[in-house]
Each structure stands twice: as C-alpha cells, then as structure tokens.
N, C-alpha and C positions, 0 to 999 in steps of 0.2 A: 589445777591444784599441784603445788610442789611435793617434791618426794617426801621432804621433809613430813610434812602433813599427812601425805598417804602412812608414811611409815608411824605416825603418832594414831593413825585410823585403826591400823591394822595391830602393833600394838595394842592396844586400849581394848580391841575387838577377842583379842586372842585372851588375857587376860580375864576380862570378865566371863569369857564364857568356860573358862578353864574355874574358875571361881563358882558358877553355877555348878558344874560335875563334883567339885569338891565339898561344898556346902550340901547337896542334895539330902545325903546319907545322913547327914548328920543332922537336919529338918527333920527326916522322917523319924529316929533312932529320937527325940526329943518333941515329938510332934505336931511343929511348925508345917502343918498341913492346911489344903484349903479342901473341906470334905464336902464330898459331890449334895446338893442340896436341889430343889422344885425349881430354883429360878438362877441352877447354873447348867454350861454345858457338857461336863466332863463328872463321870461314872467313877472315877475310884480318886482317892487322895493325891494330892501335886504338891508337893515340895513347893513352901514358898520363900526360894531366896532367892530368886532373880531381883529383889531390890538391894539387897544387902550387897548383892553380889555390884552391879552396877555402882550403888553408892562408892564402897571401896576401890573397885577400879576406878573409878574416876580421883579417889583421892589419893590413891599410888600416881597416877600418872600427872596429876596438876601438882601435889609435891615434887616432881623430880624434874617440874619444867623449870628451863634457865632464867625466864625473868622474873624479877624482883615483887612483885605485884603480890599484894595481899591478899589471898586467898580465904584465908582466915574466918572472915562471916560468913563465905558461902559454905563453906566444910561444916560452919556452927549451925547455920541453921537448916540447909540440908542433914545433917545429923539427927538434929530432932524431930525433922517427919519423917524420918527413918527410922527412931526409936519410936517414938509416935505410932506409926505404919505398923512397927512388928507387935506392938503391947497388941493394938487394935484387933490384927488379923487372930492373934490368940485369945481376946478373951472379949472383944468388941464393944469399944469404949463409947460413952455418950458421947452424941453430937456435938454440948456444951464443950466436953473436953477436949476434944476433936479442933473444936472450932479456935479454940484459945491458944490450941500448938500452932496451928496456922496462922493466926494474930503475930503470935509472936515469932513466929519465922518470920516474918511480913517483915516485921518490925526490926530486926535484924539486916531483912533488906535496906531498909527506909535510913535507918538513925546511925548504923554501924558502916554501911560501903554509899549513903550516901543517894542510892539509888531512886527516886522519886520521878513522877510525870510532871511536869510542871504547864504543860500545855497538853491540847488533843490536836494540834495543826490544824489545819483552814480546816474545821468540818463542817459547816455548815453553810460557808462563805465566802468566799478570797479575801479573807483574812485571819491571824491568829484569833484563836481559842482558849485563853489564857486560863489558869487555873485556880493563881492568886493562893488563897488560905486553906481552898477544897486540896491542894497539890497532895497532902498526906493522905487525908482522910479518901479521897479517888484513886490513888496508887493502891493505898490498902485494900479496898472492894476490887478494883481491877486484877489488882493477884490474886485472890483471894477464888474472882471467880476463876481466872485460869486453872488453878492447881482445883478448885470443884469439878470444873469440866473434865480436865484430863482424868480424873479419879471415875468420874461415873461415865465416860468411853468404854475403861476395859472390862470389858464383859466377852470379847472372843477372840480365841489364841491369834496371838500378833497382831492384830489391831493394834493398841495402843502402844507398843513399840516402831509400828509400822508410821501412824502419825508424827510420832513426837519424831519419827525420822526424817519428814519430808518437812516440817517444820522449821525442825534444827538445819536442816541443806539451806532452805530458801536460806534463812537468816544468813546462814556460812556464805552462801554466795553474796549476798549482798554487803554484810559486813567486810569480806574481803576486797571489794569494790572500790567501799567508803574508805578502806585503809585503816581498822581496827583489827589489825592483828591480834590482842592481846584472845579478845573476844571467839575471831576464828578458833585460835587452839581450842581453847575450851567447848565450844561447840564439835569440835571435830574427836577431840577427846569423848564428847558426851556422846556423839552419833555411835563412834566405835563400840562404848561399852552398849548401849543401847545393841546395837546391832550384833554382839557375841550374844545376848539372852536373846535376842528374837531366833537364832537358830537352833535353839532348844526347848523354845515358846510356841511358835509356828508351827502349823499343819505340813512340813515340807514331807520329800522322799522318804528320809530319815526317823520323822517323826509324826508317825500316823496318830499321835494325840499330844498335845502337850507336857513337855517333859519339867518344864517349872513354870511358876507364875513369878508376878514380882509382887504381889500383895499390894497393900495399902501402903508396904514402909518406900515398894517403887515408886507409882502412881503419886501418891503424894511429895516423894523428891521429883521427880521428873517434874510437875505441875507445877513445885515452885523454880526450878531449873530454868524451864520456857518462859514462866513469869520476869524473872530476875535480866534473861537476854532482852525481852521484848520490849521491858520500860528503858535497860542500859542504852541500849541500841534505838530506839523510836524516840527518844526524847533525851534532851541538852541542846548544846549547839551545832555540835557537830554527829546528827543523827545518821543510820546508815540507811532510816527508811523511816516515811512518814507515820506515825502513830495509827492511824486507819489499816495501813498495809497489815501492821502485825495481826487483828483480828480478821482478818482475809485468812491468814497459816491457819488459823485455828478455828472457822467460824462453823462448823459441824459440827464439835462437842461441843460450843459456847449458844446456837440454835438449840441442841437436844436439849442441855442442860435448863436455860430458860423454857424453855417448854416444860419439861419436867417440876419443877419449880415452881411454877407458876400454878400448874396445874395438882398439884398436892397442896400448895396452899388455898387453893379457891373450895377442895374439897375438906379441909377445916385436919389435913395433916402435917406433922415434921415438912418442910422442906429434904431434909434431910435422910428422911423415909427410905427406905429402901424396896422399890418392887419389879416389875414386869414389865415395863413401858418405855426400855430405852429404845432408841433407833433400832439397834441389834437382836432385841426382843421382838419386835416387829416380823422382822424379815425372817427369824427362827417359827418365833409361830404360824407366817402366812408358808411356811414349809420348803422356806431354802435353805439347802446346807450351813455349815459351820464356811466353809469355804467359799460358796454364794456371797456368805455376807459380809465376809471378811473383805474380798475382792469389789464387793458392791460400794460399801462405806467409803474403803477406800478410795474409789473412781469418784467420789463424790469430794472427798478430801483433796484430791490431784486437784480436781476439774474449781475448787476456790482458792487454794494454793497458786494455780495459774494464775485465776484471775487478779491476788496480790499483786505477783511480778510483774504481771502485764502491767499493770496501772504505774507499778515503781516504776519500770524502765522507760513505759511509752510516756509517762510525766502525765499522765490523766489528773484533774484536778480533782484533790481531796476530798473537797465536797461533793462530787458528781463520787466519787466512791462511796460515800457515806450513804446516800442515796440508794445506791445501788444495793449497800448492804442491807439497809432494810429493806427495800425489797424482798431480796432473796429470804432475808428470815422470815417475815411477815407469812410470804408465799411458804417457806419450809415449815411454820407454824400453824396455817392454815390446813394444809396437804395433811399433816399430820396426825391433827387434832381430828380433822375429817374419816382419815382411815379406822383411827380407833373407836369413833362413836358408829359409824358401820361396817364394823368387822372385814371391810374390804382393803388388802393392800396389792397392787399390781395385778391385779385380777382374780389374786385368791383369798378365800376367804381368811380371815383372824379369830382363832375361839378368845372370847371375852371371858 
C-alpha cells in the first residue's frame, strides 16, 4: 500500500475516532443511549454515535478527495440509514419502515450510480449465469440481505467493526490488483474510519467495556457500504473478483442470518423478530466470555475470508466455489440448529 493510502487510513482513522470522543457527551446529555437490556452484553448506557461518527468521517474525507467522481448517491443514501439508524435506536421503528429505507437506499444504489448485478459468473457451470430482467429485482434482495446480516452480527464489542474490516481489506486488496483505484480509496477511507470507533468499541487495554456503539444508524450504513463495493466490484466487465468470492468476505453473518430467518419464520414469527439466537448468543450462554466470542467468530470470519482469496487468486472455478459454499452453510446450518435443539454447544451446556 502507498503512503499515499496509508496517510488517507490513518487520516480517516484519527478523525472518526476523534468524532466518537466529541459526539459521546453530547448522546448522553440528549439521550441517544443503548440501555443495558436481557438480550444485551453491557450493564450501564453506551453512547450510540459511532455511526454518525463514521458516516461523517467518511463524508469529510471522500469530499476532499481530488477525483472528480460522484459521490453524490453514496452520501444520499448512506445518509438515510443513518437517519433511519438514529430515529430506530431512539424510539424503534417497524420493520415495515425499516424495510422501505433500505428499499430505497437500494434503490439509489440501482437507478442513481447505476450499480446493479447483471450476472452471478459461472455458478453452477463453466459458463455464464446471466440475469437478463431478475438483474434489478436480484441486486435489490442481495443488498438488502447484506446490510440485514451486517445489522444482526453486532451484538459484541468489535465484532462487527472487526468484520466489516477484514472484508473491506480483502476487497482493497483485490480491487487494487484489478486496477480500480477510485474504489480502493474509498474502501480505505472506510476501513480507517471503521477502525477509529473499533478502538473505542473493542474490549482492548484501554477499554475494559465498550466506550460507544455505532447503533442501527452504523450497522445499517456499513451493510449498505459492503453491499454497494461488492455488486461495483463483482459484476460489469471489468470485475476485481468473481461474484461468488464476495459472499466468501461475508458468509458468517449471511449463514446466521439465513438461519435466523428461516427459523422465526417456520415458527409463525417476524423475520424481523428480534431474540437470543444469534451465533454470539450461543457462545455467551454456553459461557464464554465477551472476548471468547469476539475472538471466536472472528477466527471463523478469517478462516472464509481465506477461503475467498484463495479461490480468487489460485483461479478455482466458480462453480466448484459455489458448491463448496453450500456446503459449508448447509453444515454451518445443520451444527447449529443441532446445538440449539439440545442445549449443547462445544461441550457445554446452553439454558433454553
């Protein structure tokens, strides 16, 4: 990585987390708080600006970039899961309404920057996957779920900063490979500010409990963020990686969440439901730390993250990936479902 880039990381980094410390006070003093509740981790109120805080860092530092590139819809409709986000975290909106911001961010992606899937590459085959008339209406569900998944990950300090980090890398790496510059900045711009609230987020030295969260107005820019790179960069002509690889970055909170999903609809509830059942929930009640599971998920997010790159770089065919990923879900949906219906996870027990 050029200095150039390092110095827009570090930048970007120093900023938002300087934006976190300043916002804090001013959350609490208006009571933009997430308060400690049965199905979270942390015992007194948390200042939730680390989204706000991110979003605007990111939009200080892509306004002041030299190239000419329009910005424009990302700022529009990041913006509104960011307003979206913050109404949510204060007064906790219906899912219907929920759903319709995210529509229409989608939609901003799609009709205003252009952005669409128009293929899934060789997945089935050794050959294209064409998408023909589905190219809108598939773009919109495939955003759609990304920014659901990233939203229902964060449930433990630094996780979901921690993800959307190793996601955003791969991407950087490989976008810088394919020669889309425009795309690297941006992603490196987004790791930075990402990475200033995970040191106020995270369980580190410093911060024996989390010092902010980023709320719903985060999680949901972020979600559309990784959404927005992953169709730019995976599909057109000139891709920096095959459409398969990208659900490789992300395929642990896109496993839970289908699971999740699946499993509150078969039980005749919301999807949208909010309970005890996530991956993270698991490993807290079978009685591993905050730290345990943070480092745990993690290792599990590394260990298919690899497996992306590997496939991009060693040129493995598409379809023997695709394959593979079911697999792994199938097996990750299995395991799962298993643990929960007898209370056993890793050898300790789970109270139901």
């Amino acid at each position: 990585m050029t200095v150039a880039l390092w110095s827009i990381l570090l930048a970007s980094a120093v900023l938002a987390f300087g934006l976190c410390l300043l916002l804090a006070p001013l959350a609490r003093r208006f009571g933009q708080v997430d308060h400690p509740s049965a199905r979270k981790v942390h015992s007194s109120p948390v200042p939730l600006v680390g989204g706000v805080a991110i979003y605007v860092a990111m939009t200080i530092m892509i306004m002041n970039r030299p190239q000419e590139t329009n910005m424009a819809p990302m700022l529009l409709a990041g913006g509104l899961m960011v307003l979206t986000g913050l109404v949510d975290d204060r007064k906790e909106l219906s899912a219907v309404f929920r759903l319709i911001a995210g529509i229409s961010a989608c939609c901003v992606m799609i009709f205003a920057s252009g952005i669409v899937l128009t293929d899934f590459g060789n997945l089935m085959w050794d050959g294209l996957f064409s998408l023909g008339w589905l190219s809108v209406p598939l773009t919109l569900f495939a955003a759609l779920g990304v920014i659901n998944a990233f939203n229902m990950i964060d449930g433990v300090d630094g996780l979901s900063s921690t993800i959307f980090i190793i996601a955003a890398s791969a991407m950087a790496v490989m976008a810088l490979g394919a020669g889309h510059g425009n795309n690297v900045q941006l992603l490196i711009i987004a790791i930075g500010a990402v990475f200033g609230y995970f040191l106020l987020n995270a369980r580190l030295p410093w911060n024996p409990r989390a010092r902010v969260f980023m709320g719903d107005a985060g999680s949901g820019f972020l979600g559309l963020f990784l959404a927005w790179q992953f169709i730019d960069l995976g599909g057109g002509d000139n891709r920096a990686f095959a459409p398969m690889t990208a659900v490789w970055l992300i395929g642990i909170p896109l496993f839970d969440t289908t699971r999740l999903i699946v499993a509150r609809i078969k039980q005749g509830n919301s999807p949208f439901d909010a309970d005890q059942h996530h991956l993270h929930h698991l490993f807290l009640k079978a009685g591993f730390s905050v730290k345990q599971t943070y480092l745990s998920i993690t290792a599990l997010v590394l260990l298919t993250t690899a497996t992306g790159l590997a496939g991009h770089y060693l040129q493995w065919p598409e379809y023997l990936m695709f394959y593979a990923y079911l697999a792994y879900g199938f097996s990750y949906l299995y395991v799962m479902r298993r643990c929960w219906r007898d209370g056993r996870f890793l050898g300790r027990d789970v109270p139901l």
